[in-house]
Every structure is written in structure tokens, then in C-alpha cells.
C-alpha beads as a LAMMPS data file, in Angstrom:
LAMMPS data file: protein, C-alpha beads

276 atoms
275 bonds

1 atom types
1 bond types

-500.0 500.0 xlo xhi
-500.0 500.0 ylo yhi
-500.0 500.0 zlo zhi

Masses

1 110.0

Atoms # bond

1 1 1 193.651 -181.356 -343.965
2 1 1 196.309 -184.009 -344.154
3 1 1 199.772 -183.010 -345.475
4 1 1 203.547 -183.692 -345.392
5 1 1 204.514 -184.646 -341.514
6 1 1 200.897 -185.124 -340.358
7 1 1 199.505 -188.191 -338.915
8 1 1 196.365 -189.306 -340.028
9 1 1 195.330 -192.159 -337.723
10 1 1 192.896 -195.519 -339.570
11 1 1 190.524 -197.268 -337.328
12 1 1 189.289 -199.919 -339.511
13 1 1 189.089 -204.013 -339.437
14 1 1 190.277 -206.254 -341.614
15 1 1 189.095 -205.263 -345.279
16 1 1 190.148 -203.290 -348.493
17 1 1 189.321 -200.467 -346.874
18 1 1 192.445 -200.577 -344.322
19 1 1 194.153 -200.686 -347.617
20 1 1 192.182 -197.947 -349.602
21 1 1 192.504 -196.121 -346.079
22 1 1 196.470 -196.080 -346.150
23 1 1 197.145 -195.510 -349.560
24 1 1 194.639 -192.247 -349.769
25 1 1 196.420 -190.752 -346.627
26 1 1 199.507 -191.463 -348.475
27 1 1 198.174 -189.863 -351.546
28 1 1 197.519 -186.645 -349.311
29 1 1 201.128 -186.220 -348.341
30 1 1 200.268 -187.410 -344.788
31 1 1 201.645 -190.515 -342.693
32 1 1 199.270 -193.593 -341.307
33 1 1 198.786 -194.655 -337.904
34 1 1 197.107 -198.038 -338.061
35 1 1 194.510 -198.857 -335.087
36 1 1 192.908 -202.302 -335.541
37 1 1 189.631 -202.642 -334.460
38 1 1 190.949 -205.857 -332.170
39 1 1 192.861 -202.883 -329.972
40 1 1 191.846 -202.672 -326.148
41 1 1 189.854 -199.496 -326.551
42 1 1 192.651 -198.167 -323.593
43 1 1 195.675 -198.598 -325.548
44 1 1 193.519 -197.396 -328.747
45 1 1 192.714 -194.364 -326.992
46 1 1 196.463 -193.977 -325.486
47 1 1 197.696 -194.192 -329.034
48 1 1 195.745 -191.303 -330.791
49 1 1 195.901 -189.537 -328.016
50 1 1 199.979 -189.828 -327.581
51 1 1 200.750 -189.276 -331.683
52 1 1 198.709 -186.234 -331.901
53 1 1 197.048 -186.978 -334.828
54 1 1 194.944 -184.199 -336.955
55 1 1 192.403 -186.259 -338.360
56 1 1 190.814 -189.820 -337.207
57 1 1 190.140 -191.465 -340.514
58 1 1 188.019 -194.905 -339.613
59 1 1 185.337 -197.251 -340.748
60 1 1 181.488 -196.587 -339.623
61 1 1 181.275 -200.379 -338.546
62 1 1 183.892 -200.006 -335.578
63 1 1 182.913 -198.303 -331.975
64 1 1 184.083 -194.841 -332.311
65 1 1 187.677 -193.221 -330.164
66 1 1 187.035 -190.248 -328.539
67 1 1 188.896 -187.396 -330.960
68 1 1 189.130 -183.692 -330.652
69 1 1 190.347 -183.505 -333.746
70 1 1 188.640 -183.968 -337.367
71 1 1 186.799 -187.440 -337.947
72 1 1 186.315 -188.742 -341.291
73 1 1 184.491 -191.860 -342.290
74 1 1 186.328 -194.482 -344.652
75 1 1 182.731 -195.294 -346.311
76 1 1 181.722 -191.888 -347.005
77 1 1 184.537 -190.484 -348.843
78 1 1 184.242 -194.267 -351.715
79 1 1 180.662 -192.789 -352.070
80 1 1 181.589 -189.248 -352.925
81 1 1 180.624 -188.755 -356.527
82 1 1 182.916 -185.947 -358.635
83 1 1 186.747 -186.510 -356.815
84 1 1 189.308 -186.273 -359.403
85 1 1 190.193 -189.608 -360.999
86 1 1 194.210 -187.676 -361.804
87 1 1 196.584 -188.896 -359.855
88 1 1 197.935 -186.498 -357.385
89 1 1 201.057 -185.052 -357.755
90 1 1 203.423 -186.496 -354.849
91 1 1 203.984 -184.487 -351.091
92 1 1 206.306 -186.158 -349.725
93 1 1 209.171 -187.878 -350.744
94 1 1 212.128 -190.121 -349.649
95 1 1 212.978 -188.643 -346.027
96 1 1 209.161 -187.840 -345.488
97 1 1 206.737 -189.839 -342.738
98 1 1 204.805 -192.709 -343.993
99 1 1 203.660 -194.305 -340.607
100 1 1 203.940 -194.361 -336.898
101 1 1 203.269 -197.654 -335.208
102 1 1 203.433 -198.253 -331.978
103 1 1 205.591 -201.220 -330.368
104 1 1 204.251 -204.121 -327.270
105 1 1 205.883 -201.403 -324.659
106 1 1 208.199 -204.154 -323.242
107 1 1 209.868 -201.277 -321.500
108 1 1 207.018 -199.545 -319.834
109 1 1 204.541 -197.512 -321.952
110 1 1 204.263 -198.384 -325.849
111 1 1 206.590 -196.455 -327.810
112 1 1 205.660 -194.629 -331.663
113 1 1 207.905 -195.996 -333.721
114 1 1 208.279 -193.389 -336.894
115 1 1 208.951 -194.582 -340.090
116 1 1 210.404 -192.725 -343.646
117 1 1 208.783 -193.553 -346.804
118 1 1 212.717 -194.703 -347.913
119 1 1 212.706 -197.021 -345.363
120 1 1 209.317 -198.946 -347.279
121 1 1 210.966 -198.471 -350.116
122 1 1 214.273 -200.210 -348.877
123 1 1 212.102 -203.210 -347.543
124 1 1 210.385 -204.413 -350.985
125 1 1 211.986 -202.991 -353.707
126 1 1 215.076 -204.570 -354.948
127 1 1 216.186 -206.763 -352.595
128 1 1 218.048 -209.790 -351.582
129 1 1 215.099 -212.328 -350.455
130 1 1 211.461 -212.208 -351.815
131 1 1 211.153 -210.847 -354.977
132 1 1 207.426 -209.977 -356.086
133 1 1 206.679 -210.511 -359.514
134 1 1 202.986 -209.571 -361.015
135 1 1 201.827 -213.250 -360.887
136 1 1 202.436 -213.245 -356.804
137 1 1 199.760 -213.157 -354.498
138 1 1 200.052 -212.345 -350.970
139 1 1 197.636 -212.967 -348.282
140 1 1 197.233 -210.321 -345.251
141 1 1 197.380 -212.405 -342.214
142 1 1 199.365 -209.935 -339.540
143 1 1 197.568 -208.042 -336.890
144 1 1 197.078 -204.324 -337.682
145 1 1 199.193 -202.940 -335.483
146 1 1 202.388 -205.470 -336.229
147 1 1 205.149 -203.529 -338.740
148 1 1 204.695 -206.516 -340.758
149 1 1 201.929 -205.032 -342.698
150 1 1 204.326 -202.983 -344.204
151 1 1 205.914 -205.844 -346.013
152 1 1 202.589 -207.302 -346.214
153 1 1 200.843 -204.381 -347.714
154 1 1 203.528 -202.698 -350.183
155 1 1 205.484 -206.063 -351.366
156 1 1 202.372 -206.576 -353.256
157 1 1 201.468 -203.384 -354.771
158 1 1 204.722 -201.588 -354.785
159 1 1 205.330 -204.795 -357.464
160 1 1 202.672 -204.877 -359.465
161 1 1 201.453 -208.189 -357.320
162 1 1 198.021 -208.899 -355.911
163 1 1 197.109 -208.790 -352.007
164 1 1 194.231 -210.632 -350.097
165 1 1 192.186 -209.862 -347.475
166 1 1 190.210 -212.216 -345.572
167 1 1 189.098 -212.742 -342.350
168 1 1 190.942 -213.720 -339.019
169 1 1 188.963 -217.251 -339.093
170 1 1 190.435 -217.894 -342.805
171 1 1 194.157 -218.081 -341.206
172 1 1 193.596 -219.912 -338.029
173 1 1 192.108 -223.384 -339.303
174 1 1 194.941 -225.551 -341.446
175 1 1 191.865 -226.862 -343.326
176 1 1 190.394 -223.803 -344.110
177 1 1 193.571 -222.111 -344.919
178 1 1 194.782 -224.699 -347.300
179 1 1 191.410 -224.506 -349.246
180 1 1 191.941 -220.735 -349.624
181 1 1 195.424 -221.255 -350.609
182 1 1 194.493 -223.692 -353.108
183 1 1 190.968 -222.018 -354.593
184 1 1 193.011 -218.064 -354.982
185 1 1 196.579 -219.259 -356.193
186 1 1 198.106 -217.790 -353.017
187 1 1 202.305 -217.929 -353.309
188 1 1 203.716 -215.690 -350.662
189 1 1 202.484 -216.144 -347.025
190 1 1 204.382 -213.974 -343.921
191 1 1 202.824 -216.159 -340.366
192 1 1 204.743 -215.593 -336.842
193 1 1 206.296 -218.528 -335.490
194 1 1 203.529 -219.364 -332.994
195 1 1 201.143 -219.715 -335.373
196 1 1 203.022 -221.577 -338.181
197 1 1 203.591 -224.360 -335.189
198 1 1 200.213 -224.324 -334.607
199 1 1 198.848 -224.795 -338.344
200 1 1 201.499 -227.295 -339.045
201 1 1 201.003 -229.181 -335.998
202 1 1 197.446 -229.479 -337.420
203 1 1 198.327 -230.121 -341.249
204 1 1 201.595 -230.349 -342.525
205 1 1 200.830 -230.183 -346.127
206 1 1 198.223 -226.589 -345.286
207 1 1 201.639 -224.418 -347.037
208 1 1 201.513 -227.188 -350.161
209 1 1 200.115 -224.458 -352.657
210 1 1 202.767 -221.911 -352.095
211 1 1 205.861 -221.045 -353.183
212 1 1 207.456 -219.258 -350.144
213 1 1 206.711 -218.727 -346.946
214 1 1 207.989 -216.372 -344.279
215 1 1 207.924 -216.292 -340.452
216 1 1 208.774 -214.565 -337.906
217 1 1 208.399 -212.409 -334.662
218 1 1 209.683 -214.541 -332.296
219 1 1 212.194 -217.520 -332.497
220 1 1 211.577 -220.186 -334.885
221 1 1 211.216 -223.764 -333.931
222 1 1 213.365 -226.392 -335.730
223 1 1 211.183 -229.040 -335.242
224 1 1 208.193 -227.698 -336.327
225 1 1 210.142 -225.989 -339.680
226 1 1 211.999 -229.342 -340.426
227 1 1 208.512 -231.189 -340.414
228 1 1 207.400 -229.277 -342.860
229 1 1 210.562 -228.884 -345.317
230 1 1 210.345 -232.484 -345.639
231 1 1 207.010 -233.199 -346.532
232 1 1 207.202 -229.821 -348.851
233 1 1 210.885 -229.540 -350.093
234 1 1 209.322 -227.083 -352.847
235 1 1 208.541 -224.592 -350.416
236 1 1 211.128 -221.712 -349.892
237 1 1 211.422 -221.005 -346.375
238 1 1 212.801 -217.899 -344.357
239 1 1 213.689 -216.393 -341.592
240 1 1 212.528 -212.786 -341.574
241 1 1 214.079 -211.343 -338.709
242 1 1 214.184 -207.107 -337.485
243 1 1 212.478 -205.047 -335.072
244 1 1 210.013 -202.296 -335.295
245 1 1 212.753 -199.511 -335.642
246 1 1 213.924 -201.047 -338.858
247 1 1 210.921 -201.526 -340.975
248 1 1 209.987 -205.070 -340.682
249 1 1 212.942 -207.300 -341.478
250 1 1 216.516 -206.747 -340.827
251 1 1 218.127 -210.199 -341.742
252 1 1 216.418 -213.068 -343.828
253 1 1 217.524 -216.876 -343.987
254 1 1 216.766 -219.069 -346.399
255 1 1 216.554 -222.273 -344.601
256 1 1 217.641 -225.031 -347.091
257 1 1 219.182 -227.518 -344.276
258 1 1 217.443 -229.481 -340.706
259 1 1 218.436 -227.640 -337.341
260 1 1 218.446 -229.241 -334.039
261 1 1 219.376 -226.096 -331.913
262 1 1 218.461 -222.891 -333.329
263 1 1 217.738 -221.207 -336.724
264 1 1 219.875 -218.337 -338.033
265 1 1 218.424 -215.278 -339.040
266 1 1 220.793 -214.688 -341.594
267 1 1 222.501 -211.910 -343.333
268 1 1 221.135 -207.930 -344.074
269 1 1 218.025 -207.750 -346.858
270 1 1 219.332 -205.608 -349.470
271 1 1 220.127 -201.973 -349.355
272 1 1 220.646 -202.677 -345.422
273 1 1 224.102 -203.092 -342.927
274 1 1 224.213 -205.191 -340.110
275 1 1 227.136 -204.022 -337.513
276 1 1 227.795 -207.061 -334.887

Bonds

1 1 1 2
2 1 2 3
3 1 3 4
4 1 4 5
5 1 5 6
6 1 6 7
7 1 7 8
8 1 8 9
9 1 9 10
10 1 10 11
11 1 11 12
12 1 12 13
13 1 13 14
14 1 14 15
15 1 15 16
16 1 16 17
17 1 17 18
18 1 18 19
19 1 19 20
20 1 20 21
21 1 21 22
22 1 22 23
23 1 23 24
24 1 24 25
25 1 25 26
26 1 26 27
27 1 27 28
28 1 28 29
29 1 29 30
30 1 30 31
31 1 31 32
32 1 32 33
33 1 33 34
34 1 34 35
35 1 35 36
36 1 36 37
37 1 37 38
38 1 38 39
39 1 39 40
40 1 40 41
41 1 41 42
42 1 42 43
43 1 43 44
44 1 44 45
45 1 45 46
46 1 46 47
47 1 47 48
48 1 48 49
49 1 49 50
50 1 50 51
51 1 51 52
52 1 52 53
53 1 53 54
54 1 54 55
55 1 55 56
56 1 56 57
57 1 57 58
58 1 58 59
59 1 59 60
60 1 60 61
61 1 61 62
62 1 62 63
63 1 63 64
64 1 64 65
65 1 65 66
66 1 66 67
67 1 67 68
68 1 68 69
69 1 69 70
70 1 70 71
71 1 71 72
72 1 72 73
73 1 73 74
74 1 74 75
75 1 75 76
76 1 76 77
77 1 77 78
78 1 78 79
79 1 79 80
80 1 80 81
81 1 81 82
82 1 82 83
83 1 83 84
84 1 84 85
85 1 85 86
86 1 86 87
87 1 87 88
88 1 88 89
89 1 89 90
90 1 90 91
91 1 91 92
92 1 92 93
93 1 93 94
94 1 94 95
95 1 95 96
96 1 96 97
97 1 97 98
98 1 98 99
99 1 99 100
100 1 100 101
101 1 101 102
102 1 102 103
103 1 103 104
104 1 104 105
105 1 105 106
106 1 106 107
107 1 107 108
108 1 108 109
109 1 109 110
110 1 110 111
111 1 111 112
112 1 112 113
113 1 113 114
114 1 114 115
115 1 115 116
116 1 116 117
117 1 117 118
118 1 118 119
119 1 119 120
120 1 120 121
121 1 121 122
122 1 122 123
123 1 123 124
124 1 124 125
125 1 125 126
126 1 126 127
127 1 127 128
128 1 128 129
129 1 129 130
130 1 130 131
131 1 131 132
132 1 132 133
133 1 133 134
134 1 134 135
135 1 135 136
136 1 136 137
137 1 137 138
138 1 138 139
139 1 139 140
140 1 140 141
141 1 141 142
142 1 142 143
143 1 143 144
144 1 144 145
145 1 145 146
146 1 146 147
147 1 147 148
148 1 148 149
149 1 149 150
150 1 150 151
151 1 151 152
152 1 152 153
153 1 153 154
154 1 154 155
155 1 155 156
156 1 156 157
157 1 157 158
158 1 158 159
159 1 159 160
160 1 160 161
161 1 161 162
162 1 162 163
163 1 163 164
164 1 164 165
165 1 165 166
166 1 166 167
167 1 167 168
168 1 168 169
169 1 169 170
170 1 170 171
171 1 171 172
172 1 172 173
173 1 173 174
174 1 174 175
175 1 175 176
176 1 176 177
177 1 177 178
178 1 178 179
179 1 179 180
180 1 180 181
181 1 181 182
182 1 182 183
183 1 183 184
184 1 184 185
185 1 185 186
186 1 186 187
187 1 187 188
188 1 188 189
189 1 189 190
190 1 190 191
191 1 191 192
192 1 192 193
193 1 193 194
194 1 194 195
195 1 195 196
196 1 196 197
197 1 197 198
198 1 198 199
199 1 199 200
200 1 200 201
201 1 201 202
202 1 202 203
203 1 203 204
204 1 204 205
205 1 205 206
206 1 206 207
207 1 207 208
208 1 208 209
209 1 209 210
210 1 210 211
211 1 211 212
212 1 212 213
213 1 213 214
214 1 214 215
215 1 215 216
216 1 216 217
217 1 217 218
218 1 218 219
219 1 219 220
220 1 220 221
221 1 221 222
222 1 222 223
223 1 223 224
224 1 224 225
225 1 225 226
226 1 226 227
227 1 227 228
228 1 228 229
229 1 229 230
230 1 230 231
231 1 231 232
232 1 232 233
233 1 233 234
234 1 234 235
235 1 235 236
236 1 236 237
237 1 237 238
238 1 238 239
239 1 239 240
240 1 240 241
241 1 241 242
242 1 242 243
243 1 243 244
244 1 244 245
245 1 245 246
246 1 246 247
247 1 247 248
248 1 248 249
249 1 249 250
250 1 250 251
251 1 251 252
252 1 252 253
253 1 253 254
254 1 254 255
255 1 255 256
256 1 256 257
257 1 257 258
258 1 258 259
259 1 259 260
260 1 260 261
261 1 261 262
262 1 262 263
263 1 263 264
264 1 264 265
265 1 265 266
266 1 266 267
267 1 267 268
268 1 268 269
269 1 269 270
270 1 270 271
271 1 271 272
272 1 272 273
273 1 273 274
274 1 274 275
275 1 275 276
């Protein structure tokens, strides 16, 4: 039922199958909406509700949305024996929907942000500040319903690179985090500023095992980022800066210097224009 222009909305946690989820609706010419299961079941139910979506694709270990629409469960169609193993011919293509997400609502109600499949493409292919080789390996830590996931998500596998999933607890401990870093090779992490203060308040050395490191969503804090370039001056460090509207980032800065004040967010990622 899915096809060019249609939303297709994914209730799922934090697994493979959020990724399975997005690239199959992708597959079917259709455009994701991404509903964590970590939602308040209002907004979750003002989302689908306000984006009109077709067809509710979701996990069967999340509490149901109420959906007039067609409901399909993420675990049934992996078990479906006889699907073609061809790759489908593409639906869409550069000017074509590949996801509605919906912003805080800072102005009042949240607003669906709509997003081209060029615009993806813009963000991780050929640009001016991470570039993926096969041997990367990110690890997921954004919440579903942040446009980071984009960059998250298709930097990876639009690059032949690897992504990780783990759970929310894996992130949120410096300890634990630096073991997981260590133990699966991680390189490329994306963290928002709050939460790189907090893990590097805890541990400095929890980024030691990678090779960059990005963060974002809110302003960075000198401080806490010139802690942590000196006891790793290895680790690359950016600021990813952009809102929703823009896919993901709309400046990145290499920070290669200490701040006292404030941290720039740099100049335009590739294949991007910034008018002041």
C-alpha cells in the first residue's frame, strides 16, 4: 500500500528493526515517520493523527496507537517465508519524500518537518566534514524522533560503514560506554551537548577509542570540550550545527583550538550555502 508521497509511520524502540523498518518503507517508494516508543502516547497520537499516514508500520512489543488506517507488524513481515530476495526497482527519486519528523513545537503545536530524499543524500555523501569509510562504525545514540538519525542512520550505510544499536543504558554510563567503545571498535559517535558534559564530567578519557566525535543540539560548552581535547588531542572534534528544516547539520567546526567564550559552528557542509 505504500508508494511515492505516502507516509508510512514506524512505532518501534531502539533495535535493528527501526532500521529494517525505514529502509523497507523506503524500498516501497514511501516516506518514514519515526515514533519512538519513549513518545508521550499524546503527542504520539497527535503525530499520526496530524501527518495522515496510510499505514502504521510498528513493533508487536510497543503499546499499540489508535489507527484507522492499515497496521502492519515489523515482526511479522521478517517471518514471511517466499518475498523476493531482487532488489526493487527504485519509486522515488531525488525530489521525492523520505521522512516527516516532527520538531519540539517551540512555537505552539509541533510542526512536520518534510524532508527530500536529495536532502539525505546532500548530508552524507560527499562532503566537507565526516567522511565514512567501510572500516567506520557508528553507534545510534539520538532519540527517535531527533533529525539526527538521519545522519546517524544513512552516514553508515549510505557508505558502506557499519551502525550499532544498543540500548539507552549503554550511552548514559561513561564506564559502560567506554567498554562498548573499546570491545566493538566504535570510531564515529554524534552526542548532544548536554550529554557529552555529563559523560565527560564523569570520565574524560570514555571518547579515548574513537576517532571523531560530534555534538550538537544546543550550544556547546568550552569548558567541558577543552577538558577533553587535552587529555585526547587524537580525537577530532565538531560542531554539527542546523535545524530540523535542513536535514541535520547546516555548519560543522572542527575545533582544533581552547575557547573561553563560545564555540563557532563553522562554515556550510558540502553541497550546502549559508546566506548571513
Amino acid at each position: 500500500g505504500a508508494g511515492p508521497e505516502s507516509v508510512v509511520a514506524i512505532l518501534t524502540g531502539r533495535t535493528t528493526e527501526l532500521v529494517s523498518g525505514i529502509l523497507g518503507i523506503l524500498k516501497a517508494g514511501g516516506a518514514y515517520l519515526p515514533i519512538g516508543d519513549d513518545v508521550p502516547r499524546e503527542r504520539a497520537e497527535w503525530m499520526l493523527k496530524d501527518c495522515k499516514a496510510d499505514i502504521l508500520l510498528q513493533s508487536d512489543k510497543v503499546d499499540s496507537l489508535p489507527h484507522s488506517g492499515k497496521r502492519l507488524f515489523i515482526e511479522d513481515i521478517q517471518t514471511q517465508a517466499g518475498l523476493s530476495a531482487v532488489n526493487p526497482e527504485p519509486l522515488g527519486g531525488p525530489e521525492s519524500l523520505a521522512y516527516m519528523i516532527y520538531t519540539s513545537g517551540s512555537t505552539g503545536a509541533p510542526k512536520g518537518v518534510m524532508v527530500e530524499q536529495r536532502s539525505v543524500i546532500r548530508l552524507v555523501k560527499n562532503s566537507n566534514y565526516i567522511d565514512f569509510t567501510p572500516k567506520d562504525r557508528l553507534l545510534f545514540t539520538s532519540s527517535l524522533g531527533f533529525d539526527v538519525t538521519t545522519f546517524e542512520i544513512f552516514g553508515p550505510l549510505l557508505n558502506g560503514a557499519s551502525l550499532f544499536v544498543s540500548d539507552q543504558e549503554t550511552y548514559l554510563d561513561s564506564d559502560v560506554l567506554e567498554t562498548f567503545i573499546q570491545q566493538n571498535g566504535i570510531t564515529t559517535l554524534w552526542l548532544t551537548s548536554s550529554l557529552f558534559n555529563h559523560l565527560s564530567e564523569q570520565n574524560e578519557h570514555v571518547f579515548s577509542g574513537l576517532s571523531r566525535l560530534i555534538i550538537g543540539g544546543e550550544a556547546l560548552s568550552p569548558s567541558h570540550v577543552n577538558r577533553v581535547r587535552g587529555a585526547l588531542p587524537h580525537l577530532a572534534v565538531w560542531n554539527g550545527y542546523g535545524p530540523t528544516e535542513n536535514t541535520t547539520f547546516s555548519t560543522c567546526f572542527l575545533i582544533e583550538q581552547s575557547y573561553d567564550h563560545s564555540i563557532p559552528i563553522g562554515r556550510p557542509v558540502g553541497n550546502s550555502t549559508a546566506y548571513i
